[in-house]
C-alpha positions as a LaTeX table, in Angstrom:
\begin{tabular}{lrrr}
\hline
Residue & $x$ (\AA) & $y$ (\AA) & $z$ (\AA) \\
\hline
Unk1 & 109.20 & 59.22 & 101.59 \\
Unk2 & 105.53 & 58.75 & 101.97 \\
Unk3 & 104.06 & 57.51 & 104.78 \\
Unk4 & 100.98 & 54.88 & 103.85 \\
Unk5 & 99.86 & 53.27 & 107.36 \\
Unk6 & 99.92 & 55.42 & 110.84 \\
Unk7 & 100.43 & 52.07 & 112.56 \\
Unk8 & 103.18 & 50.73 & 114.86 \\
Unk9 & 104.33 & 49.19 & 111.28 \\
Unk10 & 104.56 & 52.03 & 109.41 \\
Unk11 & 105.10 & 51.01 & 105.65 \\
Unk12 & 107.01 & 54.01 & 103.32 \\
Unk13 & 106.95 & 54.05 & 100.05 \\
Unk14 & 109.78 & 55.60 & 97.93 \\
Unk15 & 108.60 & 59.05 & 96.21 \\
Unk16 & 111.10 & 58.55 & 93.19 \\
Unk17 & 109.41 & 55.56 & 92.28 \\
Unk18 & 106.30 & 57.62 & 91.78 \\
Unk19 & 108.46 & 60.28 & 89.94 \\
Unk20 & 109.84 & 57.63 & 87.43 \\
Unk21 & 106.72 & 56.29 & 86.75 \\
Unk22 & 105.73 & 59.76 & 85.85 \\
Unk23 & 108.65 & 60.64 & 83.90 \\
Unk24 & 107.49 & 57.39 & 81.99 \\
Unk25 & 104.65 & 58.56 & 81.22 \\
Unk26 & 105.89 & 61.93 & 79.91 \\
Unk27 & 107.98 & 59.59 & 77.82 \\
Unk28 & 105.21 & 57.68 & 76.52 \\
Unk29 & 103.34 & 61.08 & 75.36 \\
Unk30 & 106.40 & 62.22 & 74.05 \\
Unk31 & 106.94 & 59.38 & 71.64 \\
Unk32 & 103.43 & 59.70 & 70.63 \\
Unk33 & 103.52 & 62.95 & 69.79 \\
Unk34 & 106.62 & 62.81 & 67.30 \\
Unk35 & 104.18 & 61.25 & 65.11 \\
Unk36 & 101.80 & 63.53 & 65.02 \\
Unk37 & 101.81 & 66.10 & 61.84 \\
Unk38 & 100.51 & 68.94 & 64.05 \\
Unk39 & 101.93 & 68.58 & 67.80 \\
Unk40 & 101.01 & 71.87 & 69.00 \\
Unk41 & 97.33 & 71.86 & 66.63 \\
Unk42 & 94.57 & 71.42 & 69.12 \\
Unk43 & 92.38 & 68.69 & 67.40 \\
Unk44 & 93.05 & 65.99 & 70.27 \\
Unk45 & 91.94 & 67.91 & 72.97 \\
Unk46 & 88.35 & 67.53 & 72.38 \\
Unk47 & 88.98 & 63.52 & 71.45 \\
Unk48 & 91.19 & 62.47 & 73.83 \\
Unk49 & 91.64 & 65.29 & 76.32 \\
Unk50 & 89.44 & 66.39 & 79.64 \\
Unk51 & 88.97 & 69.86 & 78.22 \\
Unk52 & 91.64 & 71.53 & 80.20 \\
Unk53 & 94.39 & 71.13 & 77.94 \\
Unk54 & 95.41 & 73.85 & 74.98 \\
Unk55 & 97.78 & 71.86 & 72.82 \\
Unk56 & 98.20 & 68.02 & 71.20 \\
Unk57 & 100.86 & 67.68 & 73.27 \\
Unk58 & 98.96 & 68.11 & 76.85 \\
Unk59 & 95.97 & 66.25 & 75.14 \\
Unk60 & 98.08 & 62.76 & 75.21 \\
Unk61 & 99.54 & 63.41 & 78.48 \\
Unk62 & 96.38 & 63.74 & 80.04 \\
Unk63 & 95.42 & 60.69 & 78.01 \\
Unk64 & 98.23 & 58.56 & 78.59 \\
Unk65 & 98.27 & 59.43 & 82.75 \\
Unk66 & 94.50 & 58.20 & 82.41 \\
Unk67 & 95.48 & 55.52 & 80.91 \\
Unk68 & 98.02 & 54.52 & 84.05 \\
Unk69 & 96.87 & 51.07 & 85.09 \\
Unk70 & 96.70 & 49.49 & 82.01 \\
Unk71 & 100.14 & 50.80 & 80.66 \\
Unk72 & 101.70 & 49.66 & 83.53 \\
Unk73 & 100.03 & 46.21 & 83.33 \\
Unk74 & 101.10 & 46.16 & 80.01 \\
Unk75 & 104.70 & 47.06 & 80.71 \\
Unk76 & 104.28 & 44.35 & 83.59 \\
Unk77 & 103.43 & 41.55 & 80.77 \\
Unk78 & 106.34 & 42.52 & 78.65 \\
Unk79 & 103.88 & 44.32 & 76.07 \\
Unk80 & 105.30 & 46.98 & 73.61 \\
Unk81 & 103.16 & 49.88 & 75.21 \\
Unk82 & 104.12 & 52.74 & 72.61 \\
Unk83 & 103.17 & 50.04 & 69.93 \\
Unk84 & 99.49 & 49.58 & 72.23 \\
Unk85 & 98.93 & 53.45 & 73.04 \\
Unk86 & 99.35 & 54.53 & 69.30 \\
Unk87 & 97.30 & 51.70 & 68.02 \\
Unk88 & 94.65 & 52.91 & 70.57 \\
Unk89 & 95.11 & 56.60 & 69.77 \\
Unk90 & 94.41 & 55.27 & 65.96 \\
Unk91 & 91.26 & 53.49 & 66.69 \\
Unk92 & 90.16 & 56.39 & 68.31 \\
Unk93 & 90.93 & 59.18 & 65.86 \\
Unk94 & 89.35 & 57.00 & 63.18 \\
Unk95 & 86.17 & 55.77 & 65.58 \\
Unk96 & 85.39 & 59.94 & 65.33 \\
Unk97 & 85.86 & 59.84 & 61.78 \\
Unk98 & 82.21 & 57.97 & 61.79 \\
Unk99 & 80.40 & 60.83 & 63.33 \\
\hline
\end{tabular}
């Protein structure tokens, strides 16, 4: 339990809340990445990643956890977010194409 006010009323929030949304999001980066032809290649990172990353893989899970808000609102709507996320991750990889 987390504790978000220090006042007489002290609201908690549930911690595996938090941890399912973050297993989500693992999901999310998951499904992404079965589509991929190199997973562990390391062309993302520089496109999509912060820098910190070494692998496709950690590339789209830093992406996708940056992404939070709006896959949530998404998921909130009733959206197909893989569908969203890989047309996104598309737009992108061909947007550096340009350059």
């Amino acid at each position: 339990m987390k504790i978000v006010k220090s006042d007489p009323l002290v609201v908690t929030l549930d911690t595996t809340i938090s941890a399912r949304h973050d297993q989500y999001l693992q999901n999310l980066a998951a499904s992404l990445t079965v589509g991929l032809a190199n997973p562990f290649g390391a062309e993302l990172v520089a496109l999509i990643g912060t820098g910190h990353e070494h692998n496709n893989r950690e590339a789209l899970l830093s992406w996708v956890t940056f992404m939070r808000h709006e896959v949530f609102s998404l998921r909130m709507e009733g959206e197909n977010v893989l569908e969203h996320l890989r047309a996104r991750l598309v737009d992108r990889i061909e947007e550096s194409k340009c350059w």
